[in-house]
N, CA, C and O atoms as a Tinker XYZ file with bonds, in Angstrom:
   400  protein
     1  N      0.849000   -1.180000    0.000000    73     2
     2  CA     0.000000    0.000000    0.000000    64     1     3
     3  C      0.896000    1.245000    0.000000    63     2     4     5
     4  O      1.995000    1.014000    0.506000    81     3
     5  N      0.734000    2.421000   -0.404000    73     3     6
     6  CA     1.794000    3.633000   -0.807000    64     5     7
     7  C      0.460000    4.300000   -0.543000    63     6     8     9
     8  O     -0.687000    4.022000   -0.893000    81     7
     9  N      1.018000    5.335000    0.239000    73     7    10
    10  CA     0.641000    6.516000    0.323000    64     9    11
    11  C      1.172000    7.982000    0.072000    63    10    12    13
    12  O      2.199000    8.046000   -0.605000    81    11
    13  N      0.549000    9.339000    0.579000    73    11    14
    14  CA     1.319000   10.677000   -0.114000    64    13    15
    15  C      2.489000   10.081000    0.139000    63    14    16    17
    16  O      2.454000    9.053000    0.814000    81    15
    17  N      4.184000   10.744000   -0.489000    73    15    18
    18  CA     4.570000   10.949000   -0.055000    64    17    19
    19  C      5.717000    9.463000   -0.952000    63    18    20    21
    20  O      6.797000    9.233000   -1.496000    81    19
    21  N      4.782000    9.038000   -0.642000    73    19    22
    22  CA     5.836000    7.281000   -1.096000    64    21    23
    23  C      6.311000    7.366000   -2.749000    63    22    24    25
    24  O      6.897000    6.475000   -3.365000    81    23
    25  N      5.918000    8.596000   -3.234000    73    23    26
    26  CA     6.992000    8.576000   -4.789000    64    25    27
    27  C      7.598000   10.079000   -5.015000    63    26    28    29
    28  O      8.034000   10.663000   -6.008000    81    27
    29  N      7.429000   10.434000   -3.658000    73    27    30
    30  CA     8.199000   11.616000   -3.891000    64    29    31
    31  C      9.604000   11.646000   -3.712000    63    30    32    33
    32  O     10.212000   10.898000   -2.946000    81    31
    33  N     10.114000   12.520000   -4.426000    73    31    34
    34  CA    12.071000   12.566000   -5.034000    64    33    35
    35  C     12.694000   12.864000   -3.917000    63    34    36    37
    36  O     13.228000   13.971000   -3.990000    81    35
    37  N     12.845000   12.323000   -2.901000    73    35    38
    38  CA    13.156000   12.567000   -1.491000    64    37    39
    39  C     14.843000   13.224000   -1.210000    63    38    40    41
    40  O     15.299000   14.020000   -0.389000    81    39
    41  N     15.397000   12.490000   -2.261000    73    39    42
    42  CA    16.782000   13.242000   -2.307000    64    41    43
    43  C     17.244000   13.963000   -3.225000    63    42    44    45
    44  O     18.417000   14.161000   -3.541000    81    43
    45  N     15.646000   14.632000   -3.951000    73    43    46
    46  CA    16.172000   15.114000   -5.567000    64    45    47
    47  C     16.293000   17.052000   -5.082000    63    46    48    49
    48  O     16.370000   17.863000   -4.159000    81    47
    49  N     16.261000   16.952000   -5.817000    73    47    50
    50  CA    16.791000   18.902000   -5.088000    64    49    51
    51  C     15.285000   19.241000   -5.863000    63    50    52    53
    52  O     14.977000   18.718000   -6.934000    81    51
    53  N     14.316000   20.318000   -5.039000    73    51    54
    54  CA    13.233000   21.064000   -5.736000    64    53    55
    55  C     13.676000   22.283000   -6.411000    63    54    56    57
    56  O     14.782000   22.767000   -6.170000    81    55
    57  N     13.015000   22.702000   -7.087000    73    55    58
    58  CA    12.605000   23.900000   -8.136000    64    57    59
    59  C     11.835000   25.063000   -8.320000    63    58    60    61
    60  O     12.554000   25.027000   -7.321000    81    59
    61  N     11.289000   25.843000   -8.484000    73    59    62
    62  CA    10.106000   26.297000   -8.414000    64    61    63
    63  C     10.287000   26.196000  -10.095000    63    62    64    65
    64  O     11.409000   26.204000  -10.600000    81    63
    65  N      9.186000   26.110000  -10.813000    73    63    66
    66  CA     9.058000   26.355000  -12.205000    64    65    67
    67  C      9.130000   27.648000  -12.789000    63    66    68    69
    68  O      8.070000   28.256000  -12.651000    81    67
    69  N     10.051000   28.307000  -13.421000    73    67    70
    70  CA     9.946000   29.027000  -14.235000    64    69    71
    71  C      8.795000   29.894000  -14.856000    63    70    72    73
    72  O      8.875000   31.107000  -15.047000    81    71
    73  N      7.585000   29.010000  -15.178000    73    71    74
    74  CA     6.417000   30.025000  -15.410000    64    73    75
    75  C      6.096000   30.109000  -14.405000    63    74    76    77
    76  O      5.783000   31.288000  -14.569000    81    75
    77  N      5.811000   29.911000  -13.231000    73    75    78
    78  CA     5.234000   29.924000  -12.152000    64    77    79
    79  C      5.574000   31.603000  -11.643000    63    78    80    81
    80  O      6.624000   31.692000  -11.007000    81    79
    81  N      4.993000   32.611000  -11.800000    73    79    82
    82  CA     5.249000   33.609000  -10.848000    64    81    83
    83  C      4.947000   33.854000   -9.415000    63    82    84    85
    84  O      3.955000   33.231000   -9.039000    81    83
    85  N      5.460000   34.508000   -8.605000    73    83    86
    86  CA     4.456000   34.418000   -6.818000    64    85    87
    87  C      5.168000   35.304000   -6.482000    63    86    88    89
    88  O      6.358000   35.532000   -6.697000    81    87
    89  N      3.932000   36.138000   -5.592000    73    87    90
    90  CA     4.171000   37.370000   -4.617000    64    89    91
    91  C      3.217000   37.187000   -3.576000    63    90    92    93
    92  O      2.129000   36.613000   -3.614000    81    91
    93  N      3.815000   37.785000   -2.611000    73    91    94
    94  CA     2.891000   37.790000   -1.545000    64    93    95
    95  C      1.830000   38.882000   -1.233000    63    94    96    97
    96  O      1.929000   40.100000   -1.383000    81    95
    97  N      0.825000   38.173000   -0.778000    73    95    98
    98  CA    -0.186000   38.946000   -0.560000    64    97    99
    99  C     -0.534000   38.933000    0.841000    63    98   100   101
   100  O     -0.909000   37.903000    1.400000    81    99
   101  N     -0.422000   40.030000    1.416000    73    99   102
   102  CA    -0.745000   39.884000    3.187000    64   101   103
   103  C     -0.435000   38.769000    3.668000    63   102   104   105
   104  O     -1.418000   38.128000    4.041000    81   103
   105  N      0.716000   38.188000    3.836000    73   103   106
   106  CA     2.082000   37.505000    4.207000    64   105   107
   107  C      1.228000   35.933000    3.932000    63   106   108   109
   108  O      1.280000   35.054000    4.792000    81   107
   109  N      0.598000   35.780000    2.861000    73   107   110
   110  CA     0.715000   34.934000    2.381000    64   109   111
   111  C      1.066000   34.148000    0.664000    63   110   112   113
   112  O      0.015000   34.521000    0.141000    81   111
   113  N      1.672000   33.497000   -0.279000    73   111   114
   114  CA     2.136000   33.254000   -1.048000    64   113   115
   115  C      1.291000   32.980000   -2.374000    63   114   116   117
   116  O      0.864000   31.880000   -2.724000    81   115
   117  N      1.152000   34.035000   -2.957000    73   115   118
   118  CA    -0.065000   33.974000   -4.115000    64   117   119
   119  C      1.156000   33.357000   -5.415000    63   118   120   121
   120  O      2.240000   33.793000   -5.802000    81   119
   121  N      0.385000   32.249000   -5.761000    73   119   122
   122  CA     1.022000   31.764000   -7.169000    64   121   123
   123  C      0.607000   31.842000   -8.495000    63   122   124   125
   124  O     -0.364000   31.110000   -8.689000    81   123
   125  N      0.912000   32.349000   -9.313000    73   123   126
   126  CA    -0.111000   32.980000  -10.766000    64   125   127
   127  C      1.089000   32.076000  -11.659000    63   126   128   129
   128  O      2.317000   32.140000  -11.704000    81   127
   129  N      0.261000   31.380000  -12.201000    73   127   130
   130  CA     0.063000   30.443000  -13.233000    64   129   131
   131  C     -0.456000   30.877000  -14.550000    63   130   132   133
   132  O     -1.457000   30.417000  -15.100000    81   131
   133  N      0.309000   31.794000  -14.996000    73   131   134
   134  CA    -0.134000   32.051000  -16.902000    64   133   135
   135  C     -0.397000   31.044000  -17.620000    63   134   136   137
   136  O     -1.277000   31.364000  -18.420000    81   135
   137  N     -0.063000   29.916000  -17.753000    73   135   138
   138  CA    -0.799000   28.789000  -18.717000    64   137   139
   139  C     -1.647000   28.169000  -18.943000    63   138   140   141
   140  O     -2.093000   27.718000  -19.998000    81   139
   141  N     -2.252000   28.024000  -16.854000    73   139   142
   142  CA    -3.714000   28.189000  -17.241000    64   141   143
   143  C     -4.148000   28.899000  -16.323000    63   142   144   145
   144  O     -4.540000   28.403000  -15.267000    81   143
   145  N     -4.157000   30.155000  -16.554000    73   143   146
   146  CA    -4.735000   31.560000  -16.185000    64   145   147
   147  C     -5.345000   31.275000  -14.395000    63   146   148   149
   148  O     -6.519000   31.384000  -14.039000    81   147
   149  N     -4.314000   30.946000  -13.618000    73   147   150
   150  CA    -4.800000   30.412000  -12.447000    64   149   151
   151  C     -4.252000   31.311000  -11.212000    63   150   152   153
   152  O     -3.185000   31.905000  -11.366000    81   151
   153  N     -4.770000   31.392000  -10.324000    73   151   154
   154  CA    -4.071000   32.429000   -9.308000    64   153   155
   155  C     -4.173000   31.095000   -7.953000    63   154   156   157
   156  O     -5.248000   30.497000   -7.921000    81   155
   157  N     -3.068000   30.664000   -6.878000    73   155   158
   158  CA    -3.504000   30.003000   -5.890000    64   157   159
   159  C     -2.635000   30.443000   -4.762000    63   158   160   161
   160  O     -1.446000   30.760000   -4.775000    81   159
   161  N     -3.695000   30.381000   -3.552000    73   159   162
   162  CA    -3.189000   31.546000   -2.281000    64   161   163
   163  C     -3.008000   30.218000   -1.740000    63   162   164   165
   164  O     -3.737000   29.246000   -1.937000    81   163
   165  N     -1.675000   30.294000   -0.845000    73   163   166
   166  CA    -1.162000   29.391000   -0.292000    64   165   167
   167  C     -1.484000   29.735000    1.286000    63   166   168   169
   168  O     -1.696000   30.889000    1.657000    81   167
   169  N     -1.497000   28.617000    2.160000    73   167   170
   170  CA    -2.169000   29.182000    3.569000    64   169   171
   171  C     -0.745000   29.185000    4.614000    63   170   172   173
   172  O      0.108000   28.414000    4.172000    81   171
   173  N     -0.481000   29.631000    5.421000    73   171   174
   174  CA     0.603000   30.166000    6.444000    64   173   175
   175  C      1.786000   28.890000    6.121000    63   174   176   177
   176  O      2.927000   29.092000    5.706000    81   175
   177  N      1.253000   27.720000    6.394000    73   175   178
   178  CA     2.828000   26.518000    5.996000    64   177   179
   179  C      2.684000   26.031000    4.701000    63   178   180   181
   180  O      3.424000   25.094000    4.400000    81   179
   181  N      1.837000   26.481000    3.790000    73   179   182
   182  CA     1.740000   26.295000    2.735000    64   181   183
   183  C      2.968000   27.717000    1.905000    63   182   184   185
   184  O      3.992000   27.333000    1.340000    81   183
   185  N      2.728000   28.798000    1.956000    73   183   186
   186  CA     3.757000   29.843000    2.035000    64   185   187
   187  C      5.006000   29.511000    2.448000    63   186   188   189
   188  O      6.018000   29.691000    1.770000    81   187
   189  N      4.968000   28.932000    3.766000    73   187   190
   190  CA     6.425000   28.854000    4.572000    64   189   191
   191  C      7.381000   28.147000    3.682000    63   190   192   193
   192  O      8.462000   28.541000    3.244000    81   191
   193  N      6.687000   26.891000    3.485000    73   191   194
   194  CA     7.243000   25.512000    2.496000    64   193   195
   195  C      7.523000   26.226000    0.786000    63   194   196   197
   196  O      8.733000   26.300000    0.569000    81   195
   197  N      7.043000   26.511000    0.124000    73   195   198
   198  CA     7.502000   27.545000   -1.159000    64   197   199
   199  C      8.237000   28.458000   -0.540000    63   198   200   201
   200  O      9.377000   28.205000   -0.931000    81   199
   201  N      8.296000   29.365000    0.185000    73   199   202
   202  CA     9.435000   30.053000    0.209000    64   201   203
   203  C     11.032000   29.046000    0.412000    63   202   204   205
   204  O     12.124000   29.278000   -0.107000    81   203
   205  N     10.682000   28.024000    1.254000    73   203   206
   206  CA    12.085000   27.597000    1.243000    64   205   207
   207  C     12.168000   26.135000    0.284000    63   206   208   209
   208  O     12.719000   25.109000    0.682000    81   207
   209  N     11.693000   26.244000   -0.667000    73   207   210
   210  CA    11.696000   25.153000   -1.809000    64   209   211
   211  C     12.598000   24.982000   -2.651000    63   210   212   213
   212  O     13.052000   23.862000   -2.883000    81   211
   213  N     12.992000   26.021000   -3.226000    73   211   214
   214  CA    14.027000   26.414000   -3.689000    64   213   215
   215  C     15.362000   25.684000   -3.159000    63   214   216   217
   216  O     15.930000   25.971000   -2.105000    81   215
   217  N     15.843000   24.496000   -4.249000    73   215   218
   218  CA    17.568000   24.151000   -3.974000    64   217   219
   219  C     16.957000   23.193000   -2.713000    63   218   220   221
   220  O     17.896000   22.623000   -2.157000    81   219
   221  N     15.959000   22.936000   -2.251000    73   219   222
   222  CA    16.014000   22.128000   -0.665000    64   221   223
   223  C     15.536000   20.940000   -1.326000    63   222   224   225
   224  O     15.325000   20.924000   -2.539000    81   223
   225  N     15.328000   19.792000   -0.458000    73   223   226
   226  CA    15.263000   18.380000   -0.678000    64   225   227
   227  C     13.579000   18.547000    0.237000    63   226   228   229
   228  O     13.320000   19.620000    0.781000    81   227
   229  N     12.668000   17.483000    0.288000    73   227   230
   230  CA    11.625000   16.995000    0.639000    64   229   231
   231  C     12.085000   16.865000    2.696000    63   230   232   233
   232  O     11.551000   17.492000    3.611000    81   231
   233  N     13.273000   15.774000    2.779000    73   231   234
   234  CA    13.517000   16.257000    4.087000    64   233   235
   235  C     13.893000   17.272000    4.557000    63   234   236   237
   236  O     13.423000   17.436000    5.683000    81   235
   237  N     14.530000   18.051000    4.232000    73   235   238
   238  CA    14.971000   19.587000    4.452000    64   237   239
   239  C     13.458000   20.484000    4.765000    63   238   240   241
   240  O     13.208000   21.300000    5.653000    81   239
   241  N     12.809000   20.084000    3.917000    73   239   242
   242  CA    11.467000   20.938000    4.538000    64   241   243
   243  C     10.778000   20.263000    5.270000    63   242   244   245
   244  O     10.099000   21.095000    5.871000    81   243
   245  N     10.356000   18.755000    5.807000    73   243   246
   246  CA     9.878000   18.944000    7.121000    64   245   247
   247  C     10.505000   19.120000    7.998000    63   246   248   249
   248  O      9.969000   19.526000    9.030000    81   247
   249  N     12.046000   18.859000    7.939000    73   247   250
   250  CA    12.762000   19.566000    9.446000    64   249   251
   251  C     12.509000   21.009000    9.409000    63   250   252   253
   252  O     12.355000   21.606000   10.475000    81   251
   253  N     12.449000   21.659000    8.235000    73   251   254
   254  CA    12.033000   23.136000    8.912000    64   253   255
   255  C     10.808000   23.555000    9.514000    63   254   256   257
   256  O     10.592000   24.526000   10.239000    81   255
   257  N      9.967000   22.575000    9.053000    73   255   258
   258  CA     8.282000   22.820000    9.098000    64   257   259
   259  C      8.273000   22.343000   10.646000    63   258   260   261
   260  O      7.561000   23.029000   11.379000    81   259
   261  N      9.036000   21.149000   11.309000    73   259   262
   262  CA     9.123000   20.902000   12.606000    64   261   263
   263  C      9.930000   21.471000   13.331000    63   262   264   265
   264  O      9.983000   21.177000   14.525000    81   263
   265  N     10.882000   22.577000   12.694000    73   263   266
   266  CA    11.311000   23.266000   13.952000    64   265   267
   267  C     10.726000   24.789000   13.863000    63   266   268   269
   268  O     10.928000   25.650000   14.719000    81   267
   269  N      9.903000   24.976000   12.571000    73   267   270
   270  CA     8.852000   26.206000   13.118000    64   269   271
   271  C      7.686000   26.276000   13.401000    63   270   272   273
   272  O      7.047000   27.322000   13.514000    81   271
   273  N      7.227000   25.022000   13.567000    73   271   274
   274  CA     5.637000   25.034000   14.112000    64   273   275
   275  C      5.827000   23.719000   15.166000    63   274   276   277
   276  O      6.769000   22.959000   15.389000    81   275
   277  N      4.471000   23.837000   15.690000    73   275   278
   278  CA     4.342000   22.159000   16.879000    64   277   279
   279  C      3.242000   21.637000   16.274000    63   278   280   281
   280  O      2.016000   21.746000   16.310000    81   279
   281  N      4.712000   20.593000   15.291000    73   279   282
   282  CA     3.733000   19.504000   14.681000    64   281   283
   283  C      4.516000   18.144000   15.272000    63   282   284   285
   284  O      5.551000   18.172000   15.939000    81   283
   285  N      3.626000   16.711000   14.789000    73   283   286
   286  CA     4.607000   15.740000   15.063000    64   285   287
   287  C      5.406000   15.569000   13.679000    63   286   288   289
   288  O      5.046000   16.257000   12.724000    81   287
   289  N      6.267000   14.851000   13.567000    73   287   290
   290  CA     7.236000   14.714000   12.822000    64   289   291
   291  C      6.432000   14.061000   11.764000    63   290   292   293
   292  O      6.306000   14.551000   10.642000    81   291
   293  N      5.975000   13.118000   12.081000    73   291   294
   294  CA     4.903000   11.989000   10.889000    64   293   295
   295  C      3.884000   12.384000   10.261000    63   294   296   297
   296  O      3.770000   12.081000    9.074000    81   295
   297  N      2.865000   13.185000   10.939000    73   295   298
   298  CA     1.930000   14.947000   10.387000    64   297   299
   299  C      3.055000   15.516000    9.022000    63   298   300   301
   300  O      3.107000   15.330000    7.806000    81   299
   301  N      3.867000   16.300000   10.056000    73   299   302
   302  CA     4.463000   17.202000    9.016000    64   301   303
   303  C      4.936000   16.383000    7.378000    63   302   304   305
   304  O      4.873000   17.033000    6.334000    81   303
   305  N      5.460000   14.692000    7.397000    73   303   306
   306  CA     5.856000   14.535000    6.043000    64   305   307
   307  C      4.588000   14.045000    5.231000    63   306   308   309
   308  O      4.364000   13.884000    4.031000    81   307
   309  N      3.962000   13.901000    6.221000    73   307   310
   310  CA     2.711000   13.590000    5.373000    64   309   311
   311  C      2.168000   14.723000    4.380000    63   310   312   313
   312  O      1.963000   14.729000    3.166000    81   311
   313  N      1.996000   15.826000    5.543000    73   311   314
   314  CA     1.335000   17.481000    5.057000    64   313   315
   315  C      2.338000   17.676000    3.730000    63   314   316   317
   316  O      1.980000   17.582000    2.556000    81   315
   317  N      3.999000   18.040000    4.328000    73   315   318
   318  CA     4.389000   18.345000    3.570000    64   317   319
   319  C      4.703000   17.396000    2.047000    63   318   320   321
   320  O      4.879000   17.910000    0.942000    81   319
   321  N      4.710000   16.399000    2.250000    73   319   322
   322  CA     4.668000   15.079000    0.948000    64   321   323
   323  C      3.416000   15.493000   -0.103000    63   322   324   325
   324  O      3.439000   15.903000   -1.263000    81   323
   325  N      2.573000   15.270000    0.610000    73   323   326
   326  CA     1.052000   15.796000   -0.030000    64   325   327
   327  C      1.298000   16.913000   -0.825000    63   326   328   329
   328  O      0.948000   16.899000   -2.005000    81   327
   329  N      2.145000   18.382000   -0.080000    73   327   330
   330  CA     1.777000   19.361000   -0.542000    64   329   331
   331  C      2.361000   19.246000   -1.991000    63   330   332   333
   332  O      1.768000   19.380000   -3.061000    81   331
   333  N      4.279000   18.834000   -1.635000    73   331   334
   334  CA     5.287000   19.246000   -2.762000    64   333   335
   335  C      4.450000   18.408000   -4.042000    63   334   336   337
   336  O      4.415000   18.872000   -5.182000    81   335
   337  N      3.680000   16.891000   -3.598000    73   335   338
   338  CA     3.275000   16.038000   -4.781000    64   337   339
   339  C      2.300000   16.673000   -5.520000    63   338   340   341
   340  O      2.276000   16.300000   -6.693000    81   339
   341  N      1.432000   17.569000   -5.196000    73   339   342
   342  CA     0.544000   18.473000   -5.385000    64   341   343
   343  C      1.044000   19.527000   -6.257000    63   342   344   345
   344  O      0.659000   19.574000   -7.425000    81   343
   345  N      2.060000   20.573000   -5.679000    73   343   346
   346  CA     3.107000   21.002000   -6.710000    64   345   347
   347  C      3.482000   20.373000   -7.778000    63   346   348   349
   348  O      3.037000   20.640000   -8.895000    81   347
   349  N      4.461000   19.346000   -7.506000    73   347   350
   350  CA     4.893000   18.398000   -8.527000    64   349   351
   351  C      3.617000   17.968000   -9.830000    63   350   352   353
   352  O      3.829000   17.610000  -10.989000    81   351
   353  N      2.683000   18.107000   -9.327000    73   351   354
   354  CA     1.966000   17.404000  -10.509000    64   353   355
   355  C      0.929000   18.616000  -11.499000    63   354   356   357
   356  O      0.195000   18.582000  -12.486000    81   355
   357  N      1.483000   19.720000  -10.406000    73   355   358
   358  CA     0.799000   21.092000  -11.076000    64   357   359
   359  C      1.474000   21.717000  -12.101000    63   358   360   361
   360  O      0.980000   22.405000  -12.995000    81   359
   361  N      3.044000   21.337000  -11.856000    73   359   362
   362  CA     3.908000   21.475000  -12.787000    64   361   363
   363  C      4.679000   23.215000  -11.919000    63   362   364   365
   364  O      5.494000   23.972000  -12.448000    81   363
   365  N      4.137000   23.338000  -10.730000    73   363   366
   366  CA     5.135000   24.549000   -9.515000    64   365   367
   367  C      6.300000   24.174000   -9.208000    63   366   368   369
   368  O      7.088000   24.906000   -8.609000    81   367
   369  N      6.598000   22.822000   -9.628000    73   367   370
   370  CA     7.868000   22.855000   -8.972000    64   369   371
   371  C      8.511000   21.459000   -9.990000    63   370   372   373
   372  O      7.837000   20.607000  -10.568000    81   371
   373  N      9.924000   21.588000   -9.957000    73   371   374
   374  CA    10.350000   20.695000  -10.771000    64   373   375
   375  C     11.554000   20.174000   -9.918000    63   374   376   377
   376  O     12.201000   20.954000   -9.220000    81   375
   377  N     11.837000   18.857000   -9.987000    73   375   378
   378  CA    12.698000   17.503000   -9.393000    64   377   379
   379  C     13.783000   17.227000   -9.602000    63   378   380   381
   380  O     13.776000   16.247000  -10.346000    81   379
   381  N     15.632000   17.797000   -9.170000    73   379   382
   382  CA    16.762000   17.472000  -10.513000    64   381   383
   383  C     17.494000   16.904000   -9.366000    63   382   384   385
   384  O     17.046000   16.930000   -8.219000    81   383
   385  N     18.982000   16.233000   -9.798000    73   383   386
   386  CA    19.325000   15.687000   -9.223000    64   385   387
   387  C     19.290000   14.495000   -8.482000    63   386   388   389
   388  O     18.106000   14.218000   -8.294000    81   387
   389  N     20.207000   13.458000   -7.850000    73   387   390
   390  CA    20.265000   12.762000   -7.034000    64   389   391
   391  C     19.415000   11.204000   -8.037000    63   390   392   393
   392  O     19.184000   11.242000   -9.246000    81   391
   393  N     19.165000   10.237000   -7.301000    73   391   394
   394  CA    18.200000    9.470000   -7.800000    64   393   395
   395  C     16.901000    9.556000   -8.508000    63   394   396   397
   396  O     16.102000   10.324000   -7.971000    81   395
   397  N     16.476000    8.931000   -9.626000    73   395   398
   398  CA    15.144000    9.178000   -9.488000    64   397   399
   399  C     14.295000    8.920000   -8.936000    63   398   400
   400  O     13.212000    9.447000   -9.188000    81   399
């Protein structure tokens, strides 16, 4: 059985995509998507996690997500697994390096 999380690039370095533009809007992370004309507001650890996406690995962001909020450790890779695979398949973020 596989769940979130179980095909994500765990040691691959993330990306943000290139078309992908984002600014913040009242300290949270608005993403505008020109290709298909999409705008999506990211919520407080949804923001946190894109800002530090960039060049980081899948573990690299739940250790940050667990040493800036009080989550449990097994929560956070879930949340965060879910989120990046969510990205990943939106085409926000792209996978290089390391294994596939």
């Amino acid at each position: 059985m596989t769940g979130p999380g179980d095909t994500l690039p765990q040691h691959r370095t993330l990306h943000r995509a290139p078309g992908a533009a984002w600014r913040f809007i009242d300290a949270q992370v608005a993403i505008i998507s020109a290709d298909v004309n999409r705008i999506r507001l990211l919520n407080q650890v949804g923001s946190f996690v894109w800002e530090r996406c960039e060049g980081a690995t899948v573990p690299a962001l739940v250790d940050a997500v667990c040493a800036a909020y009080t989550v449990d450790r097994l929560e956070a890779e879930r949340d965060v697994g879910a989120f990046v695979e969510d990205l990943l398949r939106r085409g926000l973020v792209t996978a290089s390096g390391g294994p596939p």
